[in-house]
C-alpha positions as CSV (number, residue, x, y, z in Angstrom):
1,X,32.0,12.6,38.3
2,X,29.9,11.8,41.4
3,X,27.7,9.7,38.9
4,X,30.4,7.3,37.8
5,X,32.0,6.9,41.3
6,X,28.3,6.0,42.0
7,X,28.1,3.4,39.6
8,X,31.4,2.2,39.4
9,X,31.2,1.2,43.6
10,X,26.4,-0.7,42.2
11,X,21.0,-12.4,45.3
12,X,19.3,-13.8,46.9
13,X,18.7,-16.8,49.0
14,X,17.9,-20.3,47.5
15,X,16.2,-23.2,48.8
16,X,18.3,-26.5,47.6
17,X,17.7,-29.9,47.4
18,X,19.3,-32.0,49.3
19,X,21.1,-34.5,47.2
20,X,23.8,-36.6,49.1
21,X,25.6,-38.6,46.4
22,X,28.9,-38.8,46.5
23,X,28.7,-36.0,48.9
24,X,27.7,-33.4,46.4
25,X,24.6,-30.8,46.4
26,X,23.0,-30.2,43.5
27,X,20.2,-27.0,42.7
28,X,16.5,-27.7,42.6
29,X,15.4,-27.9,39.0
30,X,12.0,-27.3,38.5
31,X,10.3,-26.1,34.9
32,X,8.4,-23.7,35.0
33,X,9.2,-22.3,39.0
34,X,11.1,-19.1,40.1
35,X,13.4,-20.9,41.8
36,X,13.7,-19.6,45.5
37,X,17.0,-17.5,46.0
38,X,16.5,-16.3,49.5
39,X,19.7,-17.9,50.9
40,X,21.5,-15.3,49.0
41,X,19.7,-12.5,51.5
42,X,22.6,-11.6,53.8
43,X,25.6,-12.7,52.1
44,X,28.2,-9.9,50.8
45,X,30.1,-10.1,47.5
46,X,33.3,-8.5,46.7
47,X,33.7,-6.6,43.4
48,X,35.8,-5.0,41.0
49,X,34.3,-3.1,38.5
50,X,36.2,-1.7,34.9
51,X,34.6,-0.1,32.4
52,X,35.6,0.5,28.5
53,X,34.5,4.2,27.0
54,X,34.2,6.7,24.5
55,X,34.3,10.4,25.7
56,X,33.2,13.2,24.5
57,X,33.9,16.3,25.3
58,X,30.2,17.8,24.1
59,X,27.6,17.1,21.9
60,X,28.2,17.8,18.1
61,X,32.1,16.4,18.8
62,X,33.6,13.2,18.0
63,X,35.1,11.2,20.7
64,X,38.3,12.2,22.0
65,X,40.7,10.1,21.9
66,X,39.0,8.3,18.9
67,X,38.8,5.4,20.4
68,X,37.5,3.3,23.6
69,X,39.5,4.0,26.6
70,X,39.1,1.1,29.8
71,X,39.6,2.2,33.4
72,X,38.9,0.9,36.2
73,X,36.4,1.4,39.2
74,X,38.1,-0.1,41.9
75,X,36.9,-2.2,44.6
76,X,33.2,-2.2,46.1
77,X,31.2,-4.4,48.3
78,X,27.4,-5.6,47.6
79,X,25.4,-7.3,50.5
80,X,22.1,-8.6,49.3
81,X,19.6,-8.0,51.7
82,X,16.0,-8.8,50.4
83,X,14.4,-11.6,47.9
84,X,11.0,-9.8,46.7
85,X,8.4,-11.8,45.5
86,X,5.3,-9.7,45.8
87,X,4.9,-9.3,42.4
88,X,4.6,-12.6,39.9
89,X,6.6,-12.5,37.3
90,X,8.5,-9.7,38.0
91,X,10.6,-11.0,41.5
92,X,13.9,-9.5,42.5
93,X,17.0,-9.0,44.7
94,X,17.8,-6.4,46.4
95,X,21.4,-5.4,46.5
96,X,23.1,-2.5,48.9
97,X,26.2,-1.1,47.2
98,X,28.8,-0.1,49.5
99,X,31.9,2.0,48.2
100,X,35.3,4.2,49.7
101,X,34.2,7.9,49.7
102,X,37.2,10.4,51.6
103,X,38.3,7.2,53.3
104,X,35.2,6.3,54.4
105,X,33.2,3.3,53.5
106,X,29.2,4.2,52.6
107,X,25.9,2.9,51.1
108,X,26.1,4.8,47.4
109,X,23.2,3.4,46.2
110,X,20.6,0.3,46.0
111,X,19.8,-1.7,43.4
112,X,17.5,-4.2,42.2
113,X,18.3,-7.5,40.4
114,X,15.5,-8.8,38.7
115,X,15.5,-12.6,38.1
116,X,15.2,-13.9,34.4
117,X,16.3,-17.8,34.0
118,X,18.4,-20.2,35.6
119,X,18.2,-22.5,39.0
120,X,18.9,-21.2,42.3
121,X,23.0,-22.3,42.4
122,X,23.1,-20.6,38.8
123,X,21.1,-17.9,37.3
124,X,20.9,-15.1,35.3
125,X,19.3,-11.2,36.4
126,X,19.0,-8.2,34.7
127,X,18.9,-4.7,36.7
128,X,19.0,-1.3,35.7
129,X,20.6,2.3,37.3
130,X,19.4,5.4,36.5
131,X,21.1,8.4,38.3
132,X,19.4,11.8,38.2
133,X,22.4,13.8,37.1
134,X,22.0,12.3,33.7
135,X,24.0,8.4,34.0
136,X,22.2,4.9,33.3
137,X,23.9,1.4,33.7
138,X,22.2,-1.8,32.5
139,X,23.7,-5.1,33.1
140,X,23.0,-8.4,33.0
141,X,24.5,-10.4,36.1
142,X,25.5,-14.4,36.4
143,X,25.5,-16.0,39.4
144,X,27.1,-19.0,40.7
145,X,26.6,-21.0,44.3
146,X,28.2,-23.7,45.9
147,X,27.5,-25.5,48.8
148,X,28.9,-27.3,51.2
149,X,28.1,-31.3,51.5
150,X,25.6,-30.3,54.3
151,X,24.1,-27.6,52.5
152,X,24.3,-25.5,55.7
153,X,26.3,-22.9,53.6
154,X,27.9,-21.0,50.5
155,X,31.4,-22.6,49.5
156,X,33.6,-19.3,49.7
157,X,36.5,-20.5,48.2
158,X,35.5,-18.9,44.7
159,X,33.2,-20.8,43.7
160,X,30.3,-19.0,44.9
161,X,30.5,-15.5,42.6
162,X,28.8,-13.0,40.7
163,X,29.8,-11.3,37.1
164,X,27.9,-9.4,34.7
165,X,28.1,-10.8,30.8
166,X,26.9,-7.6,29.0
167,X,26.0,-3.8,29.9
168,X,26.0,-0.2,28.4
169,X,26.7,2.7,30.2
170,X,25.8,6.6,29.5
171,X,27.1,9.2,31.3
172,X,26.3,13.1,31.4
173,X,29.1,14.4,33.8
174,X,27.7,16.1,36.9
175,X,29.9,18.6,37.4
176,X,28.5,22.3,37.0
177,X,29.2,23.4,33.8
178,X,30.7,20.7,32.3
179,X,29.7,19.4,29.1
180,X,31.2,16.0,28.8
181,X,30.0,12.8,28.9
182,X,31.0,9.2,28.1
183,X,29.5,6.1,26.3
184,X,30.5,2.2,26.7
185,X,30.6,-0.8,29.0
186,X,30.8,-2.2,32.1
187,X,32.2,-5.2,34.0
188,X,31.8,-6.3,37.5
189,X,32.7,-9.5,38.7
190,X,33.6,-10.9,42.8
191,X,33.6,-13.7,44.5
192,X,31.0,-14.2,47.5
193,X,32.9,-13.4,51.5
194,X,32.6,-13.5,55.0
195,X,31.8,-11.3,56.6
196,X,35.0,-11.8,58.8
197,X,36.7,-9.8,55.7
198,X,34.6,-7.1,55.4
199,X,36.3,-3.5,56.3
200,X,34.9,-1.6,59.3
201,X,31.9,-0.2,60.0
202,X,30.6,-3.1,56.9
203,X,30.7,-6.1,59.5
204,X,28.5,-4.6,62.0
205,X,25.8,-4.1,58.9
């Protein structure tokens, strides 16, 4: 089950425009532009992933129970740490998912979000995770900004979050031997934190 812990513990920075009525800021719309979303780079998310699945306990089997069990993946943190543009067209985020292994929190994996449509306080990216052992995640994330009235920084009251609005999920269990595996979906969701609130050793990162 390596895989699932894995997935179940896996945006960028944007440049605004500076609108200052009635002490609001409002996202740069411009047709036609990735928008810039490198003000996400640095800034940590926490989130709680569930997941709703089929298992089976081979091939050739129906599912067992017959029907689509949820559980729940506990809590995770994801600092983004890069905005990649070197390829047109095809420009991403680079997220760093941290989870609890024996007590410890760890880096379990990396993952690219790859932009599809939206401004840069809302938007939508795709991003996929294929595991060796046989597990693949697709979702497609949502994210929300706000800023404060001097657009110096993220509102972290809420506000500023991250979800996912669709996903599948296969898994081929890792364990030697075993022949089980799962199928279904996945949910993740968090708002954006300081990094005043992170558990050690995540603050000094």
């Amino acid at each position: 089950m390596r895989a699932r812990k894995w997935l179940l513990n896996g945006l960028t920075v944007v440049v605004f425009l500076i609108c200052l009525g009635v002490g609001a800021v409002y996202a740069l719309d411009t047709p036609g532009v990735v928008p810039d979303l490198s003000i996400w780079v640095n800034n940590w998310f926490k989130v709680a992933m569930t997941s709703t699945v089929y298992h089976f306990s081979n091939i050739g089997v129906k599912a067992t129970p017959g029907y689509a069990i949820a559980e729940s993946g506990g809590n995770s943190y994801i600092k983004i740490t890069d905005w990649d543009t070197t390829t047109p067209g095809a420009e991403f985020l680079v997220a760093d998912v941290y989870a609890k292994e024996s007590g410890i929190w760890v880096l379990v994996g990396t993952v690219n979000i790859y932009y599809f449509a939206g401004n840069n306080l809302k938007f939508v990216g795709s991003a996929q995770v294929v595991d060796p052992t046989g597990t693949s995640l697709n979702l497609l994330f949502v994210f929300k900004g706000k800023r404060n009235v001097t657009n110096t920084k993220f509102v972290m009251d809420g506000s500023t979050n991250l979800s996912t609005m669709g996903s599948s999920l296969l898994e081929i269990d890792d364990f030697p031997g075993s022949t089980e595996r799962w199928a279904g979906s996945a949910k993740l969701s968090g708002p954006m934190v300081p990094v005043s609130t992170l558990p050690p050793p995540l603050q000094g990162l």
